[in-house]
N, C-alpha and C positions, 0 to 999 in steps of 0.2 A: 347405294344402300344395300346391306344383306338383306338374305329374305328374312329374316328374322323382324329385320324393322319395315318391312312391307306386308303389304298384302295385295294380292290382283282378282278384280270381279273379272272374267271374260266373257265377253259378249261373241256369240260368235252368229251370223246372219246368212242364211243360207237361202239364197233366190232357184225356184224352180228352173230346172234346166239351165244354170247360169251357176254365174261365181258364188263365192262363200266369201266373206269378210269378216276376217275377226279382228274385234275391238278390244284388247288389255287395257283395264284400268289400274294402274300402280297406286295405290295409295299408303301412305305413310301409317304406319300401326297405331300409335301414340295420335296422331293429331289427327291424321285421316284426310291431310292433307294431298290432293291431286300431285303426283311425283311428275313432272316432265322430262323426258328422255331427251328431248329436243325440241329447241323453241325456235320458229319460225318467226320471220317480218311479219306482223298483224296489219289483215286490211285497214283499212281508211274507217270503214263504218265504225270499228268496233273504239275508236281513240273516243277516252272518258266526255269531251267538251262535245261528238256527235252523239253519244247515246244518249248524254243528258240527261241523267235519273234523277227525278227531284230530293228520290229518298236517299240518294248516293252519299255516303261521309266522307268518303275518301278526297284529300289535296287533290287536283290538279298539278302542282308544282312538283307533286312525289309521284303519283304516278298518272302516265299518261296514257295509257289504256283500261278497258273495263275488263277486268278477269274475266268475268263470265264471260262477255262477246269473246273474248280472244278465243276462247277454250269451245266455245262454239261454231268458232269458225275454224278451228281446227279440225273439230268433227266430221264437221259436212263435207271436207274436201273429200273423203273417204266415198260420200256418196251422191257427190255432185249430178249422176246419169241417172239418176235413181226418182221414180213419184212417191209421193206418202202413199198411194194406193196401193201399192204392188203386197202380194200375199210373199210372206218370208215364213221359214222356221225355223224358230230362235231359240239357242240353247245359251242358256246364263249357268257360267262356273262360280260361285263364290267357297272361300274357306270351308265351311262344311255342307255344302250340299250343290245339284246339279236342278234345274229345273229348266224344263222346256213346253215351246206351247207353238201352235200356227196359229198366226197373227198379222198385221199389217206393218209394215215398213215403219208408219209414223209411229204405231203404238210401242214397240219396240225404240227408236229412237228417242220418243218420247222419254221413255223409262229409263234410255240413257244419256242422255242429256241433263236429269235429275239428278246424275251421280256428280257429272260436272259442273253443274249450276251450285252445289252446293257445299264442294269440295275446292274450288278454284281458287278464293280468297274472297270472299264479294264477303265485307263484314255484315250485310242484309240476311244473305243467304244464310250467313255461318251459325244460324240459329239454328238452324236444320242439319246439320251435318253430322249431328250424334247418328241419327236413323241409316247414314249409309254402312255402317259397320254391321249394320241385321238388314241389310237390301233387299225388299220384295220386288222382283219384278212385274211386271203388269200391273200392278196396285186398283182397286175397286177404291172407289170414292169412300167408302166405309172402311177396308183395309187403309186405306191412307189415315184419315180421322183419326184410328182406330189407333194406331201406329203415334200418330203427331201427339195427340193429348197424354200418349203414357209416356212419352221422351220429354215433354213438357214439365208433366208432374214429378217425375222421378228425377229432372235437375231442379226445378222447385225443393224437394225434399233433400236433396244434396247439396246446394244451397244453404237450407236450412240447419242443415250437420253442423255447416263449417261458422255458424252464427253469423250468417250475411239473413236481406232481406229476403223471403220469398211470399209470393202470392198463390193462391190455389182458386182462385175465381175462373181462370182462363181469359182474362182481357188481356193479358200479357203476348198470349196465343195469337189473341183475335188480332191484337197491333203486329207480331210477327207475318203473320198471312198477308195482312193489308200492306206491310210493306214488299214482300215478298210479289203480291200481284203488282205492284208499284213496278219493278224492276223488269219482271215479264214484258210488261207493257210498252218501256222506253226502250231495251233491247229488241222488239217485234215493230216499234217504230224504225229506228235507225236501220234494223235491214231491211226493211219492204222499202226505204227512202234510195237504199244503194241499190235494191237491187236490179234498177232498170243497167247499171252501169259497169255492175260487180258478178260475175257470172256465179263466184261464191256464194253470195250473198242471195242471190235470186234462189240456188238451189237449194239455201235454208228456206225463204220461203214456197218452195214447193212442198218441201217436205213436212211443212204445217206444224213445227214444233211447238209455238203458242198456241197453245185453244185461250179461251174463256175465261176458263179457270171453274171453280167452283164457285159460284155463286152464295148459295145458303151460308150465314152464320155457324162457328163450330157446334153453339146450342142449338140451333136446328139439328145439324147433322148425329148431334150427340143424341139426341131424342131418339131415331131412327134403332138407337143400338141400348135403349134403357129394357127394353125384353129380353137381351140376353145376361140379367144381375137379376132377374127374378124368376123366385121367390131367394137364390142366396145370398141376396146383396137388400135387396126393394120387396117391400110385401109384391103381391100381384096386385093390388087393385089403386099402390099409389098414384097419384098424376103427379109429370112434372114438375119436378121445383117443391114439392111438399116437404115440408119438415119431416125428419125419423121420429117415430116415435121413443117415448120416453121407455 
């Protein structure tokens, strides 16, 4: 592809006293699709009938690996020597701007990992894959949030342009997350299952790329962030959930 029909987030990770590693993400302009330069034989763990995602659509018969794990496991070989502890300073290039920050190995990974979780093809994931075209690195549980419900509503309203169905409640959100933690869950199965066997696999789970996840509901989270619409949006003294007045 030219550059015209790409674009590259660079990750670049720079260990005290030691190497520098940098991570090009190619992705496709238009769909934003993960470009692979070169595709490797994918471990064992990552084939669709071991990850076993309940929320997974995809045949078996058509493809026999999970995007995500593959593109996962592609990652890690990069940092197979490496603990989620270690302090790194990470300098992220996107299209228009540079941002850098010292930080820990996982939390950096983390952040990119998210580019490929949701860029690979995983039709779960692919709900989220508007957001990597404005990529926040480091993302605050409220910057995420914050991010997810305006890419939500504004394909809800473009949706609604083209006279298809749209929803503005946010359950549509809430059933995207829940599947999305679905997927977390059976991908951080299948490789803590290999990794007593798979030295790859093991050093994804060193480097602690699953957390938890967020817990709280989007309306919880959403609560957190109704102070910054008042008074230009919400009187100051509305509560939650009250009707606008007339």
């Amino acid at each position: 592809m030219s550059s015209s029909e790409t674009f590259c987030i660079q990750y670049r990770i720079a260990f005290p006293e030691s190497e520098t590693i940098e991570v090009p993400v190619l992705l496709a302009a238009r769909t934003l699709a993960l470009v692979r330069e070169s595709a490797t034989t994918p471990p064992a763990w990552t084939a669709l009938a071991v990850v076993n995602c309940t929320v997974c659509p995809l045949a078996r018969d058509t493809h026999s690996h999970c995007p995500v794990a593959v593109h996962l496991s592609e990652l890690v070989v990069r940092f197979a020597t490496h603990y989620s502890y270690e302090k790194i300073a990470l300098t992220v290039t996107t299209p228009e701007r540079t941002i850098s920050a010292a930080t820990s190995l996982q939390a950096a990974l983390s952040s990119l990992a998210g580019i490929y979780m949701v860029t690979a093809g995983c039709p779960v994931m692919d709900h989220l894959r508007p957001m990597v075209r404005f990529h926040l690195p480091l993302a605050t549980e409220h910057e995420t949030i914050y991010r997810a419900v305006s890419m939500y509503l504004l394909g809800q309203y473009l949706r609604r342009q083209q006279g298809l169905s749209a929803e503005f409640s946010l359950d549509g959100l809430e059933a995207i997350y829940r599947d999305v933690h679905q997927v977390n869950r059976a991908i951080a199965k299948a490789v803590r299952a290999a990794a007593a066997h798979d030295a790859h696999a093991n050093a994804l789970v060193r480097l602690d790329l699953f957390g938890e996840g967020v817990k709280r509901s989007t309306q919880e989270r959403l609560a957190d962030l109704r102070y910054l619409f008042m008074p230009s949006y919400l009187p100051p003294d509305s509560p939650p959930g009250s009707p606008a007045s007339p």
